[in-house]
Every structure is written in C-alpha cells, then in structure tokens.
C-alpha positions as CSV (number, residue, x, y, z in Angstrom):
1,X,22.7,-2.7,15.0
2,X,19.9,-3.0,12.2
3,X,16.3,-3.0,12.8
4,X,14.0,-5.1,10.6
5,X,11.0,-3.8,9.2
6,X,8.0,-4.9,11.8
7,X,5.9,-8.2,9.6
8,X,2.5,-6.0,10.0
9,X,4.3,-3.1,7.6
10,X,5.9,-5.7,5.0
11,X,2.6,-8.0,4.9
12,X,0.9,-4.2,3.6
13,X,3.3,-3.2,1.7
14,X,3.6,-6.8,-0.3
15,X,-0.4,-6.9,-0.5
16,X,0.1,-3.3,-2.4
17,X,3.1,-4.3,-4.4
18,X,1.2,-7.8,-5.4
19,X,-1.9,-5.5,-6.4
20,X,0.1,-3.0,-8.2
21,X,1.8,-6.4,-9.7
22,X,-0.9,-7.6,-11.6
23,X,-1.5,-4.6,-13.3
24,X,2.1,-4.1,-14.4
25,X,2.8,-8.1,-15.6
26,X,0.2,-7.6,-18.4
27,X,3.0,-6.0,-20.5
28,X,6.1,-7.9,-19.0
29,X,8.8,-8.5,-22.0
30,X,5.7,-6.9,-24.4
31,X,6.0,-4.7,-26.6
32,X,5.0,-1.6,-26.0
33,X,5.1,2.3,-27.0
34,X,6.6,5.1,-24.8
35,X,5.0,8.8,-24.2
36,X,6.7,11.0,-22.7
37,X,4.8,12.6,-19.3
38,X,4.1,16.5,-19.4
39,X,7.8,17.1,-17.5
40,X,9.3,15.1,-21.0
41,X,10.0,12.0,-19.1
42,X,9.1,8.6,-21.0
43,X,6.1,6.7,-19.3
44,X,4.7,3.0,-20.5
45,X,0.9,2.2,-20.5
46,X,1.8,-0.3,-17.8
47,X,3.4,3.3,-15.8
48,X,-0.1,5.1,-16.5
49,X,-2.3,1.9,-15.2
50,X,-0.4,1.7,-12.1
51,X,-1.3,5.5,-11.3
52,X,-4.6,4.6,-11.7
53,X,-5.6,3.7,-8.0
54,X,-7.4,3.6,-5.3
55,X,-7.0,2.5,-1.7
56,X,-9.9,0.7,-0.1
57,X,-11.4,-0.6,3.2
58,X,-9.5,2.8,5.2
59,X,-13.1,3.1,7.5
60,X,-12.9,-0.7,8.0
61,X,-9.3,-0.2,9.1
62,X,-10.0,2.5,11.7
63,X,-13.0,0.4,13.3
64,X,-10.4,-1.7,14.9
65,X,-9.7,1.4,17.2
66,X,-11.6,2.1,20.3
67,X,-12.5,5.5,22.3
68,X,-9.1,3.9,24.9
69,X,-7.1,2.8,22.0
70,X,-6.3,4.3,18.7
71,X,-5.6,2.9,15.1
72,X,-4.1,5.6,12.5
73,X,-3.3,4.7,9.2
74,X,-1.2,6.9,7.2
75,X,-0.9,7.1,3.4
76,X,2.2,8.2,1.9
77,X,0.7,10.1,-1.1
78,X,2.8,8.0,-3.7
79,X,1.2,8.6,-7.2
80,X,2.6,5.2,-8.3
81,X,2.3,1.5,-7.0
82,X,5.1,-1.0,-7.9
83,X,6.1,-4.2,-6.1
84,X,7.6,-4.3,-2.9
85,X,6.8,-0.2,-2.4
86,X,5.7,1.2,0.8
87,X,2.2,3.0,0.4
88,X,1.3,3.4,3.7
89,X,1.7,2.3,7.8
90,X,-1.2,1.2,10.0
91,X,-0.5,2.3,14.0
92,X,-2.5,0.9,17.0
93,X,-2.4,1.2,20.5
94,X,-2.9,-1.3,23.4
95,X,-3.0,-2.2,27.2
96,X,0.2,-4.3,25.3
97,X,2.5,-4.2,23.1
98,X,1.0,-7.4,21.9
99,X,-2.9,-6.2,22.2
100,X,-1.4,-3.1,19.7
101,X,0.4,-5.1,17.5
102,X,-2.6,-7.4,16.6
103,X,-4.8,-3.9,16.3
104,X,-2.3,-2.9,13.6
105,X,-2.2,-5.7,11.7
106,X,-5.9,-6.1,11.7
107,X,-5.9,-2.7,10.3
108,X,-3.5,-3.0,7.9
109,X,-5.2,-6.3,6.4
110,X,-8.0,-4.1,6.0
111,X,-6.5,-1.6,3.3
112,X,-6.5,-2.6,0.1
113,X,-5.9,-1.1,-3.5
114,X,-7.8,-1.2,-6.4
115,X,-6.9,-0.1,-10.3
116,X,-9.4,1.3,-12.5
C-alpha cells in the first residue's frame, strides 16, 4: 500500500521550492561561471544564492498552539533550497484529527523563506 504525502506538508514544501525558485530561474539556460566549493566540488552563483536563506514567520507558526494543544515545527537543517525539496514539517494537536490538521496547516502557512 502507498501513503501519500499529507497536502499540509506538500503545500510547505512547494511554498519553499517556489521561493527557492525564483532565486535559481535568474540564471536558467544563462551563462554562467563554475567555482569549485572548499571540498573541490563545482558550485554556480545560482547554487551560492540559494544557500543564502532564511526561514521566517517560525513564532507566528507556534502561536497557533495552545497550553492543551501543541504545534512543533521542525526544520531539517538543509543548507540548500531547490524546488519541490522538503525544508521542514509543521505538527499540531487537536480534540480531532480535523481540529489538528487545520492547526498544522495554519502553521505551516506561516513559515516562510527569504534570500538575502
């Protein structure tokens, strides 16, 4: 049997991938010089602006918990953003399933990222 991914986690993680997007379509079929990272590995401008992040709006996402119910959000600690990858999870409780599933997703509309 295979399990989808719930829509709260792949809304987030399209947000982050769309953000990380507009960074990295500046130099879509550009030209553009290659360095090579301090482990010798080749790195773009467009690889360097995408580590250049910050995630936002993590307080805003933990108000949506209450002292009976708890929202968590956990980053993964990826030093890159790219579409479609998976930064992070936002996790609620409830009296319900449903009453913690629209904690999370209020959470997790709350988190955002932003390039410098």
């Amino acid at each position: 049997m295979t399990e989808t991914c719930p829509a709260h986690l792949v809304a987030l993680a399209e947000r982050l991938a769309d953000a990380s997007g507009a960074v990295v379509r500046r130099y879509f079929r550009t030209p553009v010089a290659v360095d090579d990272k301090a482990d010798a590995s080749p790195v773009t401008i467009a690889d360097r602006e995408a580590e250049r992040f910050t995630i936002e709006g993590l307080a805003e996402a933990l108000a949506h918990g209450t002292a009976e119910h708890d929202v968590d959000v956990r980053l993964f600690g990826k030093p890159t953003t790219r579409r479609n990858r998976r930064m992070g999870v936002a996790l609620a409780s409830g009296a319900t399933l449903d009453e913690a599933r629209e904690r999370a997703l209020k959470a997790a509309a709350a988190v955002t990222i932003r390039y410098s």
